[in-house]
C-alpha positions as CSV (number, residue, x, y, z in Angstrom):
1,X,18.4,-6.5,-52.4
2,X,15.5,-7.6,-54.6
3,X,17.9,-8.1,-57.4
4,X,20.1,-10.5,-55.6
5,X,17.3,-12.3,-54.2
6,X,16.0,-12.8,-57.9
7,X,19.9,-13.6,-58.9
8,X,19.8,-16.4,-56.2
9,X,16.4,-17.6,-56.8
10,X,17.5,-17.9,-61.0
11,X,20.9,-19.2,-60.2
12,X,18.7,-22.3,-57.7
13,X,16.0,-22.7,-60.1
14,X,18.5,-23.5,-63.1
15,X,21.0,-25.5,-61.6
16,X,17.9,-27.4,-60.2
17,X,17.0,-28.2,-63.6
18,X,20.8,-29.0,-64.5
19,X,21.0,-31.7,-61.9
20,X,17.3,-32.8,-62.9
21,X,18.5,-33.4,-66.5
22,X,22.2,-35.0,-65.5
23,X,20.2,-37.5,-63.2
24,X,17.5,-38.8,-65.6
25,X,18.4,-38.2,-68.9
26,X,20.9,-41.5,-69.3
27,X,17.8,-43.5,-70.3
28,X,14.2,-43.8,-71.7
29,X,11.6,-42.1,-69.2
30,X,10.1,-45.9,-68.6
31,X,13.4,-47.4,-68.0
32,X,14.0,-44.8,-65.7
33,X,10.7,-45.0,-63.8
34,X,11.4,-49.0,-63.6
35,X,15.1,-48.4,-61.7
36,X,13.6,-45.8,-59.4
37,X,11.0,-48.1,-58.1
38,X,13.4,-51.0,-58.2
39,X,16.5,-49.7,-56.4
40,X,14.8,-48.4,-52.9
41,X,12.6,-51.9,-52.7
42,X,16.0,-54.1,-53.0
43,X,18.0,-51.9,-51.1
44,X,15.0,-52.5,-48.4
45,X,14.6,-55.9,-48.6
46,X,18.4,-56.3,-47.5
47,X,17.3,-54.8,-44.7
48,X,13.9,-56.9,-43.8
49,X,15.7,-60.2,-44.6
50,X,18.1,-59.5,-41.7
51,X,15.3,-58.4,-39.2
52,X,13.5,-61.4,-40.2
53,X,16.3,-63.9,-39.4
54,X,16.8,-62.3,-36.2
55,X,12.9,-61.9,-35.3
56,X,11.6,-64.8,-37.7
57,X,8.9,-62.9,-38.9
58,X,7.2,-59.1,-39.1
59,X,5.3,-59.7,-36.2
60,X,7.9,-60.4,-34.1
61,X,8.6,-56.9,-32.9
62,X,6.3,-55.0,-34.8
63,X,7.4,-51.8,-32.7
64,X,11.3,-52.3,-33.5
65,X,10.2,-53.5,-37.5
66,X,8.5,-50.2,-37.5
67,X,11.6,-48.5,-35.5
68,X,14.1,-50.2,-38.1
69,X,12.0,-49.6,-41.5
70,X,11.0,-45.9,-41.5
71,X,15.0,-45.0,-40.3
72,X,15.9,-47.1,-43.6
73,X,13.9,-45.5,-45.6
74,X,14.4,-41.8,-44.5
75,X,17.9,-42.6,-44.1
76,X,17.9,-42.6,-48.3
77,X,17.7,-38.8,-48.1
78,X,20.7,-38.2,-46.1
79,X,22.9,-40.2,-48.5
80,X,21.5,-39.0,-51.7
81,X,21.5,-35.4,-50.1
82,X,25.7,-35.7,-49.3
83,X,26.0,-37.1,-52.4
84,X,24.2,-35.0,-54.4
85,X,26.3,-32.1,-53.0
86,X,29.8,-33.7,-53.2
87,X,29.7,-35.5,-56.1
88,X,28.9,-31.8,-58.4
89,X,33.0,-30.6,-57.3
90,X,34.2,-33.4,-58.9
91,X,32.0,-34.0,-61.8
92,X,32.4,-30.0,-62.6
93,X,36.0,-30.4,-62.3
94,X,37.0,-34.1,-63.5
95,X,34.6,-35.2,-65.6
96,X,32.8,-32.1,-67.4
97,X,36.2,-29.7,-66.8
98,X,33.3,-26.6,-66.3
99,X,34.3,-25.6,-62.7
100,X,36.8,-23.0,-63.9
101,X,33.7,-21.5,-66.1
102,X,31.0,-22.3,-63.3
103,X,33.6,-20.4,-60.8
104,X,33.9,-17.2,-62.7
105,X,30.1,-16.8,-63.8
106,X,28.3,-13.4,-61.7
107,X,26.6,-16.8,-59.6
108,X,26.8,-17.8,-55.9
109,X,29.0,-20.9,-56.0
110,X,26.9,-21.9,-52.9
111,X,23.8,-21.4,-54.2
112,X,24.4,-23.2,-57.4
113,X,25.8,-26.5,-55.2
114,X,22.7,-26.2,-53.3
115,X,20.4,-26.3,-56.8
116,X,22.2,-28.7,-57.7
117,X,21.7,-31.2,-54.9
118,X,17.8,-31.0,-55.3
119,X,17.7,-33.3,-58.4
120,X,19.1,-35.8,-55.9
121,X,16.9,-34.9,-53.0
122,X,13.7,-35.2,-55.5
123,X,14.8,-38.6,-56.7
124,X,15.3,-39.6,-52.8
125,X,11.8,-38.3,-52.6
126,X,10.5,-40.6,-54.9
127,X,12.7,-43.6,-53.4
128,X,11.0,-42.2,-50.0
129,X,7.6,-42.6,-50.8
130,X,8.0,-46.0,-52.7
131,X,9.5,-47.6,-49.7
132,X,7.0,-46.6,-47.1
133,X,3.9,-47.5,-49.9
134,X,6.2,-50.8,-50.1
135,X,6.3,-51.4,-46.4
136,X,2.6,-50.4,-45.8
137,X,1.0,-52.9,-48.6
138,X,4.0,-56.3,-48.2
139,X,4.9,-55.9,-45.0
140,X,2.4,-54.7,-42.6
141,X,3.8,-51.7,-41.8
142,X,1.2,-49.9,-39.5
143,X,1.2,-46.7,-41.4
144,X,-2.0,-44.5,-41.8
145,X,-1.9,-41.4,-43.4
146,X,-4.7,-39.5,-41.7
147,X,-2.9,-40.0,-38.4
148,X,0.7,-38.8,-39.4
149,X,1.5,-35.3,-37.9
150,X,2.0,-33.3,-41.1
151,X,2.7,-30.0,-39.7
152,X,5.5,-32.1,-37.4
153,X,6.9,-33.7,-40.2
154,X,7.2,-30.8,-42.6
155,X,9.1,-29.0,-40.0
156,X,10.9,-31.3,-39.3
157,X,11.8,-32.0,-43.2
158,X,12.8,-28.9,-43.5
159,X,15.3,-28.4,-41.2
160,X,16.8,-31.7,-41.6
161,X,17.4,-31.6,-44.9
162,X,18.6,-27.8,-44.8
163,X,21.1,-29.6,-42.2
164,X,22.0,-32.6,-45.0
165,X,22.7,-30.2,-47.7
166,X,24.6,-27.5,-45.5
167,X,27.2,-30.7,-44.1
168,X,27.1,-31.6,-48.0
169,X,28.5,-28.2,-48.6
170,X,31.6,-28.6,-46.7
171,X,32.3,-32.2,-47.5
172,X,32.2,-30.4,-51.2
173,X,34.8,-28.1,-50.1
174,X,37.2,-30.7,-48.6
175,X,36.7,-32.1,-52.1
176,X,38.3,-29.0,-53.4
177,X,41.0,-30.6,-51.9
178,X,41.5,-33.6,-52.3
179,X,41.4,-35.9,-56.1
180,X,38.9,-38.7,-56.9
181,X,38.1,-39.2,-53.4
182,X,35.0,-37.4,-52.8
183,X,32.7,-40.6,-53.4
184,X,34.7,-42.0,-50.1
185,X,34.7,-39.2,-48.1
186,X,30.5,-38.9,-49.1
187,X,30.6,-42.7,-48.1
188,X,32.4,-42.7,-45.2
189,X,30.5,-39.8,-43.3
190,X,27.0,-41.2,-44.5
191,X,28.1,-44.9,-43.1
192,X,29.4,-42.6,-40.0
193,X,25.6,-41.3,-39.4
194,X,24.4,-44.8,-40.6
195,X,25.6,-46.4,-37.1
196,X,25.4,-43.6,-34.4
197,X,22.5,-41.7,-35.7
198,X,20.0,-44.2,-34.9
199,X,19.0,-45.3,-38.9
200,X,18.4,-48.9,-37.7
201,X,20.4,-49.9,-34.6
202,X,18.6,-47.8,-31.4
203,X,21.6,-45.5,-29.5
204,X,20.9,-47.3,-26.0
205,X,23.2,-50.8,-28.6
206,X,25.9,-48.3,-28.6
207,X,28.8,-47.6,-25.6
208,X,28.4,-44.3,-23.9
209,X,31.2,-43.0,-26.4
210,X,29.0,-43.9,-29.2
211,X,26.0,-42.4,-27.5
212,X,27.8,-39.4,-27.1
213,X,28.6,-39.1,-30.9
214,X,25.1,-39.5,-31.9
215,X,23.4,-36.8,-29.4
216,X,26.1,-34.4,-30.9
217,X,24.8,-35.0,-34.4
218,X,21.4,-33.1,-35.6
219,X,20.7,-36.6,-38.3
220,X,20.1,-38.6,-34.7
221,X,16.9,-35.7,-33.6
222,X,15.7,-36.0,-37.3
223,X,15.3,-39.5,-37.5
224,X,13.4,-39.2,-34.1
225,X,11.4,-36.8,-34.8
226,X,10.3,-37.8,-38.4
227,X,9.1,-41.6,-36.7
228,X,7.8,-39.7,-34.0
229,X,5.6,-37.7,-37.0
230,X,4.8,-40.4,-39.1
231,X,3.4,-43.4,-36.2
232,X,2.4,-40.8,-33.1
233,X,1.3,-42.1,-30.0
234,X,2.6,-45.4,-31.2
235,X,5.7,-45.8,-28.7
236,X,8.0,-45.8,-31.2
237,X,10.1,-43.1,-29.1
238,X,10.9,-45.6,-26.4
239,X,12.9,-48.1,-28.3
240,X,15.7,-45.0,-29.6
241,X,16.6,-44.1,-25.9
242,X,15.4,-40.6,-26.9
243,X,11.8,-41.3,-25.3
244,X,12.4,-39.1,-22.1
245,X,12.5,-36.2,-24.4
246,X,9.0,-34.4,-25.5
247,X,8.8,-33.6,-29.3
248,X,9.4,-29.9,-28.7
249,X,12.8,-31.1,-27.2
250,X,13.5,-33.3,-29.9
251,X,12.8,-29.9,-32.1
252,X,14.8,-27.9,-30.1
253,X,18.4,-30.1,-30.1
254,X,17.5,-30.5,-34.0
255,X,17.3,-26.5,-34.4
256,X,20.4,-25.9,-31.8
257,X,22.6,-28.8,-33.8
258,X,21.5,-27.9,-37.0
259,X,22.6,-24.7,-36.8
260,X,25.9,-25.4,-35.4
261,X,26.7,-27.5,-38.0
262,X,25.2,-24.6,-40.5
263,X,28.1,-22.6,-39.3
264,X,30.7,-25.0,-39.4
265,X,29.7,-26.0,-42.7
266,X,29.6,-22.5,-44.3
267,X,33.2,-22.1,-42.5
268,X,34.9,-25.5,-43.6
269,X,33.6,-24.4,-47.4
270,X,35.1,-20.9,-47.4
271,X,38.5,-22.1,-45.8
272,X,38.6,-25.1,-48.3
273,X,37.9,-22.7,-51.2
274,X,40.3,-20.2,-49.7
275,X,43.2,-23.2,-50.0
276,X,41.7,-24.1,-53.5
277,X,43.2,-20.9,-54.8
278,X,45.8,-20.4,-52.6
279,X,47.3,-23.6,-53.8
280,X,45.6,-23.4,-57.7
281,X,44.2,-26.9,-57.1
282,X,40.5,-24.9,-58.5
283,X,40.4,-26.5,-61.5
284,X,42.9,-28.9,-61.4
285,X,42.0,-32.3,-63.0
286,X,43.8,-35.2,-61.5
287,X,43.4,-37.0,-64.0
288,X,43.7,-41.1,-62.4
């Protein structure tokens, strides 16, 4: 038991590493440094040009700025963290042509995809942080760090992103399946979560079908929760039309969803790998 825990933990640390160097070694260290700060700050200020034309001005709303901003900005992990996951199936097999080699090492496949995906989740990290010190120092946002629930938000953290990587791992086994079209499918679902989780339109915009999709998804009780954690006691809860629930509630359909999804996840993969064989599509480069 000891001995496959190790096997795990070296097979994680190493493909960690992997991803780290396949994500930042295409430039200089500065250059680098520069794009990371600059990408999450544009990719915001899309976002607070259209909140100011429709508020003319920060202080507009400041409860639905604050509502809006901190779901943009956490929302960057749930697209790098499907990304991260999907996009290793087709690199491994189309670009690289190691999947075969990866396949047939004494590794868990699983385990490796997971590794993998943490050199994305680190850089979304970074983008993280840079948007929220962004939004607290140009815009106003009412952020203090002594009064953000820590323990809350760790928790939180963890499970969500354990949730993002585990619906990763079975959007990387559809890609088993299917040719170059794993950046769409990574696309579509995060675009899918994008409008019914919550990230910057409240549920209560949606029709009840809509509202329906988004309880059923574990990203919409993140995204709560993790505003709820960072601006408590701020009201912030009552613009999502999640405010009748109490944080432990909140918790609880995150846990309950999350690990639904867990199990589907771990399912979809092994069938899709199960067809990947089946039907020698493995390492089978497509090739257009």
């Amino acid at each position: 038991m000891k001995e496959r825990i190790a096997g795990h933990w070296r097979t994680f640390r190493w493909a960690s590493w992997l991803g780290w160097q396949m994500e930042a070694n295409w430039t200089n260290w500065y250059l680098f440094i520069i794009y990371s700060i600059a990408k999450p700050i544009a990719g915001t200020l899309i976002v607070v040009i259209m909140y100011l034309i429709v508020f003319g001005g920060v202080t507009g709303n400041p409860t639905f700025f604050s509502y809006m901003y901190l779901g943009n900005a956490f929302y960057i992990f749930i697209g790098q963290a499907l990304f991260g996951t999907t996009w290793v199936i087709h690199e491994d097999r189309e670009h690289y042509q190691t999947l075969k080699q990866i396949y047939m090492a004494p590794i868990s496949l699983f385990v490796y995809l997971i590794g993998r995906a943490m050199a994305k989740i680190a850089v979304a990290g970074m983008a993280v942080i840079i948007t929220l010190a962004f939004g607290m120092l140009a815009l106003g946002l009412p952020l203090a760090l002594l009064n953000i629930d820590w323990a809350l938000l760790a928790l939180a953290m963890l499970i969500g992103l354990l949730c993002m990587v585990s619906i990763g791992v079975a959007l990387a086994g559809i890609t088993f399946l299917t040719a170059k079209h794993g950046y769409g499918i990574n696309e579509g679902v995060a675009g899918m979560f994008y409008l019914f989780c919550g990230a910057i339109f409240p549920l209560t915009v949606l029709p009840d079908w809509g509202q329906a999709v988004g309880r059923a998804i574990p990203i919409t009780y993140w995204l709560e929760i993790t505003r709820r954690a960072m601006l408590p006691n701020s009201g912030i809860s009552s613009i999502s039309g999640l405010g009748d629930y109490s944080n432990i509630q909140i918790l609880s359909f995150l846990l309950l969803s999350a690990g639904i999804f867990l199990v589907l996840s771990i399912g979809i993969f092994k069938y899709a790998d199960y067809l990947a064989r089946k039907k020698g599509k493995l390492d089978m480069s497509t090739s257009y």
